[in-house]
C-alpha positions in Angstrom: -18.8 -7.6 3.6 -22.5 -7.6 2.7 -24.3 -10.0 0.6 -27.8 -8.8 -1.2 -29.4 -11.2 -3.2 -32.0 -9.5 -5.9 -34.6 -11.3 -7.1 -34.8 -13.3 -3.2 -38.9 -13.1 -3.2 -38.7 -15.4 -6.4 -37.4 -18.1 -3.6 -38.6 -20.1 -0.9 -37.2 -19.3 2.8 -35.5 -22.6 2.9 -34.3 -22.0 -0.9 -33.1 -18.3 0.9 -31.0 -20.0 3.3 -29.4 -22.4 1.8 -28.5 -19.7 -1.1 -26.8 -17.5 1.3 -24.9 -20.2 2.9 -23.7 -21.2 -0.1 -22.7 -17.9 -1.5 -21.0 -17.2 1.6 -18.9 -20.3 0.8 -20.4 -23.0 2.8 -19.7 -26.5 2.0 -23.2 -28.9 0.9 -22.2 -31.2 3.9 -21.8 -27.7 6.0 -25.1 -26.3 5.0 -26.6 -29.9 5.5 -25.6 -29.9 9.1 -26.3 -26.3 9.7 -30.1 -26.7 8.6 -30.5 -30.0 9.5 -30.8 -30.9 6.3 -29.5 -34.4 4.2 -27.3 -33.1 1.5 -29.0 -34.1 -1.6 -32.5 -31.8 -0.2 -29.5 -29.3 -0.1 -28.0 -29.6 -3.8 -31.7 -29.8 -4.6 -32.9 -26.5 -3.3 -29.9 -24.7 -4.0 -30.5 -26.3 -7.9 -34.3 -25.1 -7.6 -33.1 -21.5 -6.3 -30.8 -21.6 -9.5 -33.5 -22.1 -11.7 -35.7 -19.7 -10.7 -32.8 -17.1 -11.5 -31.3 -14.2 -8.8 -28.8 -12.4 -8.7 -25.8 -12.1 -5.8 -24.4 -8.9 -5.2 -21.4 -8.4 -2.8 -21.0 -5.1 -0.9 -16.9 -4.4 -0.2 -16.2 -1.6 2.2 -13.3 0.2 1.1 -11.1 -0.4 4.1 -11.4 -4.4 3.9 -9.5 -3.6 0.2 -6.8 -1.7 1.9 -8.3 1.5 -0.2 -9.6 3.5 2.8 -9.3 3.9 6.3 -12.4 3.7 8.6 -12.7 7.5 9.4 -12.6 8.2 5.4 -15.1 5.7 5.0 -17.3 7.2 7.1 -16.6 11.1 5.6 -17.7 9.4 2.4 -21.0 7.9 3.9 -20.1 4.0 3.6 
């Protein structure tokens, strides 16, 4: 799986990470520890990277969905 996030040089680096952790899922309390971060400068970049508006796009290869194999995957340049 891969993660692009358009509109990512509207945000700050720290704003950058804590958006990707918590897109990939990551708990406040996770991404707190992770960064060494409290949690409330956490819900308060992540709520600053909101308003300043991107956009997450997640990238699927075929074979993860059970659609293709690897070798056809790789015939059809994924």
């Amino acid at each position: 799986m891969q993660i692009e996030i358009r509109g990512a040089e509207k945000l700050s680096f720290r704003e950058r990470q804590v958006v990707t952790l918590k897109e990939m899922g990551y708990s406040t309390e996770r991404i707190a520890a992770k960064l060494k971060l409290s949690p409330s400068s956490v819900g308060t970049l992540y709520n600053r990277a909101r308003s300043k508006g991107y956009q997450v796009v997640i990238v699927i290869p075929g074979h993860n969905l059970g659609l293709f194999d690897v070798e056809e995957e790789e015939e059809l340049g994924e």
